[in-house]
DRENLUMMAR-659033 format. One line per 5 residues: number of its first residue (from 1); for each residue y, z, x of C-alpha. Coordinates in nm, 2 decimals, decimal comma. Layout:
REM residues N
NUM> Y:Z:X | ...
END
This chain:
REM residues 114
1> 0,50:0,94:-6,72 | 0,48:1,19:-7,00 | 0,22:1,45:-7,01 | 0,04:1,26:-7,33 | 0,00:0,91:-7,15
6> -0,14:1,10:-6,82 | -0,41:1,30:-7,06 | -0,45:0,97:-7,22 | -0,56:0,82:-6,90 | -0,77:1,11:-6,76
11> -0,99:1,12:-7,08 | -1,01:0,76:-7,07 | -1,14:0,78:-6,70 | -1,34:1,04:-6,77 | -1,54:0,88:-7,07
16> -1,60:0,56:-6,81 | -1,74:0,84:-6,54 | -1,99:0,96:-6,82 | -2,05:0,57:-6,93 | -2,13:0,51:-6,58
21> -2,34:0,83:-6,54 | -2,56:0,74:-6,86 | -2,62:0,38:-6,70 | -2,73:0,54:-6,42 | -2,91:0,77:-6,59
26> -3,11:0,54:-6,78 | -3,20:0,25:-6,53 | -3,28:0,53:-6,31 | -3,51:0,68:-6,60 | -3,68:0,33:-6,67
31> -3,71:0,25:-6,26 | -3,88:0,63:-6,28 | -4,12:0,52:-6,54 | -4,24:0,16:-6,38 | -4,30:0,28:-6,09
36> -4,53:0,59:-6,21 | -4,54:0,62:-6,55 | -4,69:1,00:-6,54 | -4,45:1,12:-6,27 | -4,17:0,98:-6,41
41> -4,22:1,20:-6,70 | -4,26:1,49:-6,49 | -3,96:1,47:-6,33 | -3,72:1,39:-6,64 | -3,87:1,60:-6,85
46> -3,96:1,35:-7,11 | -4,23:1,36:-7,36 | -4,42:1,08:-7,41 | -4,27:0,95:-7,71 | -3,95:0,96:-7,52
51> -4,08:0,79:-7,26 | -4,18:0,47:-7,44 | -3,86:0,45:-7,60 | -3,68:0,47:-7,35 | -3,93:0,22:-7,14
56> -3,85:-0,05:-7,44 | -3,52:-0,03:-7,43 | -3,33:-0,37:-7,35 | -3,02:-0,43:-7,09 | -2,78:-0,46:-7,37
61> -2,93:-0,13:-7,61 | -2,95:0,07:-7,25 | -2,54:-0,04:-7,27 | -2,51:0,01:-7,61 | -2,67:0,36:-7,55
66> -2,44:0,43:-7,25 | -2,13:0,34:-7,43 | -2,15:0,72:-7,58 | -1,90:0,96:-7,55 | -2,12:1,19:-7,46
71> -2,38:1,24:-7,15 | -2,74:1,14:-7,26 | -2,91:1,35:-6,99 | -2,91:1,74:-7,01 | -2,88:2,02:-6,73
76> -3,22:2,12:-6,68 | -3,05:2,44:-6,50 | -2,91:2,59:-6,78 | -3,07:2,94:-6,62 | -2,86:3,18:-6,45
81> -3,24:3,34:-6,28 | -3,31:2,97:-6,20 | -3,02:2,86:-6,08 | -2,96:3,07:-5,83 | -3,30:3,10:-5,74
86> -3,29:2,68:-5,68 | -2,97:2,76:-5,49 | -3,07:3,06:-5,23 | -3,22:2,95:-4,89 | -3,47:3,18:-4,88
91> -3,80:2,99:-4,82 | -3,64:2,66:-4,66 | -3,75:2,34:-4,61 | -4,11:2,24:-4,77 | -4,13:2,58:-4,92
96> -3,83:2,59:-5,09 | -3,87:2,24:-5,24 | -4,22:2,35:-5,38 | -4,12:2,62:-5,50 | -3,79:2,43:-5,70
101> -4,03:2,21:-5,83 | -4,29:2,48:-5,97 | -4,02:2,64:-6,13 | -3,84:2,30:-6,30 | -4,19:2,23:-6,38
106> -4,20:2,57:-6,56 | -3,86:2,46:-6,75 | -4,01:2,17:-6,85 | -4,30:2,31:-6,98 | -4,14:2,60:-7,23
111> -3,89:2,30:-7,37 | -4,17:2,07:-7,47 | -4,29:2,39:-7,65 | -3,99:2,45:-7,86
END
């Protein structure tokens, strides 16, 4: 097999891994928002403009959507300090998963400023 068929068929596998991640993403999303509206915002970071789009969106526009070569959900973590904060063991258990969720609370909070 020469080298441009096999990067041929690694980019088309990978753009069906991020088509299957952003149909994930998004019937995950709308499951987040039927089942509490206000906490479903809070954990995907949405707005609430965002959140009512993406709550109206059919079957076919969520695959439509999908279909993008590109992922439609972002890295929240984009934070060396956070990161490795989230990722140290410091606190464990209850503690430590407070404590994530205070600070991705934080990050969601200064994004919906800018």
């Amino acid at each position: 097999m020469s080298a441009e068929i096999a990067a041929s068929i690694e980019l088309d596998s990978a753009l069906n891994d991020i088509r299957e991640v952003n149909l994930s993403y998004l019937m995950l999303a709308q499951r987040l928002l039927r089942e509490n509206y206000s906490a479903g915002m809070f954990r995907l970071g949405f707005t609430q403009d965002v959140a009512e789009i993406i709550m109206q969106l059919s079957p076919m526009q969520m695959v439509k959507l999908a279909g993008s070569s590109s992922l439609v959900c972002g890295f929240r973590l984009n934070d060396y300090s956070l990161l490795s904060a989230l990722t140290q063991d410091v606190l464990g258990g209850v503690l430590q998963q407070a404590h994530s969720t205070i600070l991705l609370a934080q990050k969601s909070a200064e994004q919906a400023v800018l």
